[in-house]
Structure formats: C-alpha cells, structure tokens
C-alpha positions as CSV (number, residue, x, y, z in Angstrom):
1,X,169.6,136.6,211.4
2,X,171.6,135.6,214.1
3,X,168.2,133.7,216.0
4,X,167.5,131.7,212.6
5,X,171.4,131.2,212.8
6,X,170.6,129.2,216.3
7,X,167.3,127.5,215.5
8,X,169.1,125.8,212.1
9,X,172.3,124.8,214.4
10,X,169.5,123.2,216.7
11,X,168.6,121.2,214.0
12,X,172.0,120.4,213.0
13,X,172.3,119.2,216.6
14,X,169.2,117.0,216.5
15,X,170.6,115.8,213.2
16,X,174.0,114.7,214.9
17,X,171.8,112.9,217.3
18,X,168.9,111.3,215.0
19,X,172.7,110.1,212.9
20,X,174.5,108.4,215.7
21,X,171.7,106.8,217.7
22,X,170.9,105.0,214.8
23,X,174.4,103.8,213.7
24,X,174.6,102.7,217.1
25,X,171.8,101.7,217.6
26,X,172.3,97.7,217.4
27,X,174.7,98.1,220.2
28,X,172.4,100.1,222.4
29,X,169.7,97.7,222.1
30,X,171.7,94.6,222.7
31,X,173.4,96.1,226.2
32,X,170.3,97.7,227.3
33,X,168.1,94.2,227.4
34,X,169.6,92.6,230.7
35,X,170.9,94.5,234.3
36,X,174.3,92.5,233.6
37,X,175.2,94.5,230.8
38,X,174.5,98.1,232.1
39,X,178.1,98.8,232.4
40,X,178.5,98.3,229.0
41,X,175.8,100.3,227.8
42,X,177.1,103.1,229.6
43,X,180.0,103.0,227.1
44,X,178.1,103.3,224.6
45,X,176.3,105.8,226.2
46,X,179.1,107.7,226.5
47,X,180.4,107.1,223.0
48,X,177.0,108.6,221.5
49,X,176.8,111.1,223.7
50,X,180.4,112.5,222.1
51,X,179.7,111.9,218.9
52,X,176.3,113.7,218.8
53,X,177.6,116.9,220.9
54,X,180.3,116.9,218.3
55,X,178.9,116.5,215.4
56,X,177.1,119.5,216.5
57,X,180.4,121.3,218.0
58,X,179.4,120.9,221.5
59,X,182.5,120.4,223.8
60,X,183.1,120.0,227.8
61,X,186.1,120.8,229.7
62,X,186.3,119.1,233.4
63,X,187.7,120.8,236.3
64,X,187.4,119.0,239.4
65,X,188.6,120.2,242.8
66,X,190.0,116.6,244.3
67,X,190.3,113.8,242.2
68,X,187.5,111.8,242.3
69,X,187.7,107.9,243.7
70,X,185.6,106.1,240.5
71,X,185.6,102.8,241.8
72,X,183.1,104.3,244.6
73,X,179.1,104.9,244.3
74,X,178.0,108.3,244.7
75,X,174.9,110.1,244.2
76,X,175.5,113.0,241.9
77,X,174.0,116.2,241.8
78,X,174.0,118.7,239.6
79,X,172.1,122.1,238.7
80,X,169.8,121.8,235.6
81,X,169.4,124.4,232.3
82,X,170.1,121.9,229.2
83,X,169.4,119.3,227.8
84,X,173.5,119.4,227.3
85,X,173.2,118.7,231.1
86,X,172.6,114.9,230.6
87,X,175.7,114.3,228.1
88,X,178.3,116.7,230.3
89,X,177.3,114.2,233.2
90,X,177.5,111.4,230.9
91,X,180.4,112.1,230.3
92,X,182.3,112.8,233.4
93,X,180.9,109.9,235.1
94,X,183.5,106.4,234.8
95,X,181.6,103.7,236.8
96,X,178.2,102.4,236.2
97,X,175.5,104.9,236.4
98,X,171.9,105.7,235.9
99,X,169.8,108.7,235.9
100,X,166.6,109.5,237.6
101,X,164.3,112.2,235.5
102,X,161.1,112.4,234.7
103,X,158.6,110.7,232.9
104,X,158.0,112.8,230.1
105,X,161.6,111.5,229.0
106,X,159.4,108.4,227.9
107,X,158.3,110.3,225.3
108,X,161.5,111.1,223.5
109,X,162.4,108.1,221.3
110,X,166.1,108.4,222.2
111,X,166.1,108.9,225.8
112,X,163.5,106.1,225.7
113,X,165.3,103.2,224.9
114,X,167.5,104.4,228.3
115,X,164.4,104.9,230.5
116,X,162.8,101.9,229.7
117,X,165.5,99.8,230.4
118,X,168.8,101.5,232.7
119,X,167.3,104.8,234.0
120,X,164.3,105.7,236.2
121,X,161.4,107.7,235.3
122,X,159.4,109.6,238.1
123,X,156.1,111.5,237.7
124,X,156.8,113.8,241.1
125,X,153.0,114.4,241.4
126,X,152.1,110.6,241.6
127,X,153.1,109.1,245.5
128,X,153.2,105.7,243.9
129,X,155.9,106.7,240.6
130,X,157.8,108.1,243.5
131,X,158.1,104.8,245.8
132,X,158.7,102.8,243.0
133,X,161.5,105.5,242.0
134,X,163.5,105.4,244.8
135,X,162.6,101.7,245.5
136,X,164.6,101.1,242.1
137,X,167.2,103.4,242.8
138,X,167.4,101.8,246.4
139,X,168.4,98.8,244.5
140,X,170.8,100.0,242.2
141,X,172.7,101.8,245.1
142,X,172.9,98.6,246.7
143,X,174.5,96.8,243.5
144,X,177.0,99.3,243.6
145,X,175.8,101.6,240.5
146,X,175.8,105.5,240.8
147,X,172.8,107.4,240.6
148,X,172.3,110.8,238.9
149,X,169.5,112.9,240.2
150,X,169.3,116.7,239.4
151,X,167.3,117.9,242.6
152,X,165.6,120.8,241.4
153,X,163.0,118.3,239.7
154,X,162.9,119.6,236.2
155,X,164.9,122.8,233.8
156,X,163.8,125.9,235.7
157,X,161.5,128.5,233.6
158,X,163.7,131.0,234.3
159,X,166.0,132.5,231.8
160,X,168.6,133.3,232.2
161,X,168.2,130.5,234.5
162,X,168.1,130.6,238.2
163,X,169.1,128.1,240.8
164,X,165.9,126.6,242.1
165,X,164.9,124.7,245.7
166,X,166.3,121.3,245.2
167,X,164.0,118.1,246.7
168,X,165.0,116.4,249.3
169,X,164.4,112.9,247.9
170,X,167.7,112.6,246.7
171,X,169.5,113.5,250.2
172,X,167.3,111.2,252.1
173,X,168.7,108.3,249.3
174,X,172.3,109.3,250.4
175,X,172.0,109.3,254.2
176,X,169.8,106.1,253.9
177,X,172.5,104.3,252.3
178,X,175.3,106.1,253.5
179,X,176.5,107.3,249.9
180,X,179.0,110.1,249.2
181,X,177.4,112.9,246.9
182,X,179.3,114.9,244.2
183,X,178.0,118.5,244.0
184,X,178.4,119.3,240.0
185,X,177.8,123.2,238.6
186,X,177.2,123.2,235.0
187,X,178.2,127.0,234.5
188,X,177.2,127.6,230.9
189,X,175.7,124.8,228.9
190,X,172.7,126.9,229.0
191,X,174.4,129.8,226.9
192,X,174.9,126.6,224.4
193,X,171.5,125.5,224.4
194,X,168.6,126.6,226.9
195,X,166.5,123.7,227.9
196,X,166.0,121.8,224.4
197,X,166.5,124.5,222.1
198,X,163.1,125.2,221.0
199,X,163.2,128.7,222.2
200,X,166.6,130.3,221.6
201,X,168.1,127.7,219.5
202,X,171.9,126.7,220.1
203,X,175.2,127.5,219.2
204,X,178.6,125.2,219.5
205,X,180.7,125.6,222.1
206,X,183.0,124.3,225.4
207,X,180.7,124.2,228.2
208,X,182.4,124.1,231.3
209,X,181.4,121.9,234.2
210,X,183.2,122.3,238.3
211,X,183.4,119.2,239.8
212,X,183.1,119.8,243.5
213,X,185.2,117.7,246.4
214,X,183.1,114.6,247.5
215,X,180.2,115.1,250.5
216,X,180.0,112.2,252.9
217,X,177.0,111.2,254.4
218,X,178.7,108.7,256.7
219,X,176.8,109.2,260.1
220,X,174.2,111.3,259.2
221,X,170.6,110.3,259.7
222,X,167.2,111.2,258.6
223,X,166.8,114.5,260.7
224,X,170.0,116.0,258.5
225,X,168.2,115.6,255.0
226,X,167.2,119.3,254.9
227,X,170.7,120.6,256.1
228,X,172.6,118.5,253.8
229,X,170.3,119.6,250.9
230,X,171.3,123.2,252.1
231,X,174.6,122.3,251.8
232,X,174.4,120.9,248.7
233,X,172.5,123.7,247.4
234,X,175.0,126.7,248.4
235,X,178.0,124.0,247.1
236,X,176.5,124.4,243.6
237,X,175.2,127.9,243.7
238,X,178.8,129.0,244.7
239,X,180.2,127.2,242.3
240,X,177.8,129.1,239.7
241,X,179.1,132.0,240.9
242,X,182.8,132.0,240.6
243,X,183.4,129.6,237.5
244,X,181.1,131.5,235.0
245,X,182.9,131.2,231.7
C-alpha cells in the first residue's frame, strides 16, 4: 500500500508541474526568446519551480556555511539523485544562471522549452556536443552568468545513491576563466523522489541542501584540474556525510 501510496503522489507531482508550466507558460516563452531577457526568465524559473514542488509538498531548507556574494559568477556543483536536484538549485541560486545537462532533457517537453533556449545540452559521448558545450558555456561565463554543472554526468544507478567520479570538464571551465566554484550537497532529495520517480515513487517533504564556503580558482592552471576536482569531490562527499537529515 504504502508503494502505490508513492507512485500516485508521483503523479500528483507531475500534475503540479503539467498545472503551473502551463499557467505560466506565456511568460516562459516570451523571456526565453532573446539572451537579453534570461535574467528574467530565471524568475520565472524560479517562481515555477516553487509552485510545482509545492503543489506537490516538496520543500527546501538552505544552510550555507559563509554567505554567499550573488553579485559574483560561479560555477556550481552539486551531487546528483533527483530530479528535485534541478529546482533546489534553482532555487538557491540569485543571479543569472544556466544549467548544463544532457541531451535527453530535449526530450521532456518542460525542461525543453529551457534547453532549447537558456540551458545547454551535452551528449558526453559525442567530441563535437562537447566543444560546442563548453564553447557556449565559455560565453556565458564571460557575460557574467553562472553556470550549473552536476559533474558526475548523469543520476547514478545506484540506490541508495552513491557519490560517483565527477568529470573534469567542469573544473577545467573554472581555472580557464578564473571562476569561484560553490560545492552544494543535496543530502536527501533522493529520499523524496529517486531520480524521476518512476521506480519508488515520491513522497512530500523538506529536502535539505549544505551550501559550502566558495572555492577560488584564482591562480590555478590547467595542470590543477584533477586536484581541484578532488577537492571538490571530498567537499561534497563530506558534506553528505555529516548533514544527512
């Protein structure tokens, strides 16, 4: 009882988002069409992400060890179990941002209209999706936009889920541009809702997300990529560790 409990709160959750989208809609599609208005489809990205995670009951509480300086670009990075993820990120974020994820995103008719316009898809086995990929976010780091890049590539298979390696593509985008990263552990939104749901199902909730103190890049060069993705990685897996709700 309890499993067809989570597979029907699923579908309330995709009806929350199926609900919003398109009462929003209008406005999503209007800020989406032109670079210029980016910043203001990220409110409304932020607004629909709200309303669909609490139409559902989905909540996220914030605890951040230094204040973070939002009028700054960053690369963020953050481990990966749900879809929840994308929304806690969302957000937490307060300047203009986009996220890098993979192509299959194309698919989705929601996270379309954002990948086909502000975000970046990237097919990881294609050499040429790749260059354009970090071409693009090469020039949205140099307009000043954040990027959001979770570097283990894709939702691990594991479950419960385990933190995997993380790519190095986003560490060598820092260093190249000299970009401060935030390290982000998302502790629980997999207990919420594993990977889309499909499996387990979903139940409401507060996930809680750790944001970590800022990592500078400043003076680092090509040679530190796979040390600072080290550091990265142990930043997040300890966080993991000792704020599991």
């Amino acid at each position: 009882m309890k499993r067809y409990l989570k597979l029907a709160h699923r579908y309330l959750y995709l009806g929350s988002v199926v609900i919003f989208f398109f009462l929003l809609y209008p406005f999503l599609f209007y800020f989406s069409r032109k670079p210029e208005r980016f910043g203001v489809l990220n409110k409304f990205r932020r607004l629909l992400g709200f309303l669909t995670s609490a139409g559902a009951g989905f909540f996220y509480s914030y605890s951040f060890a230094k204040p973070v300086d939002w009028s700054r670009k960053y690369i963020i990075c953050a481990n990966h179990t749900s879809n929840l993820d994308i929304t806690a990120i969302t957000l937490m974020t307060r300047n203009n941002f986009a996220f890098m994820g993979k192509d299959e995103l194309l698919g989705n008719p929601v996270t379309r209209l954002f990948f086909t316009t502000i975000d970046i898809p990237l097919n990881r086995e294609s050499r040429m999706s790749a260059f354009r990929a970090f071409k693009r976010a090469d020039e949205y780091l140099r307009r000043g936009m954040s990027m959001v890049i979770f570097p283990e590539g894709k939702i691990p298979d594991d479950y419960p889920p385990v933190l995997s390696e993380f790519k190095n593509g986003p560490f060598r985008l820092a260093i190249e541009h000299q970009v401060p990263i935030i390290p982000v552990s998302i502790t629980d939104a997999w207990g919420k809702m594993w990977d889309d749901g499909s499996v387990y199902g979903s139940k409401p909730g507060i996930c809680h997300i750790f944001v970590h103190s800022v990592v500078e890049t400043k003076g680092l060069n090509l040679d530190n990529a796979d040390a600072l993705s080290a550091q990265i990685f142990n930043i997040i897996s300890e966080g993991l560790k000792k704020n599991e709700a």
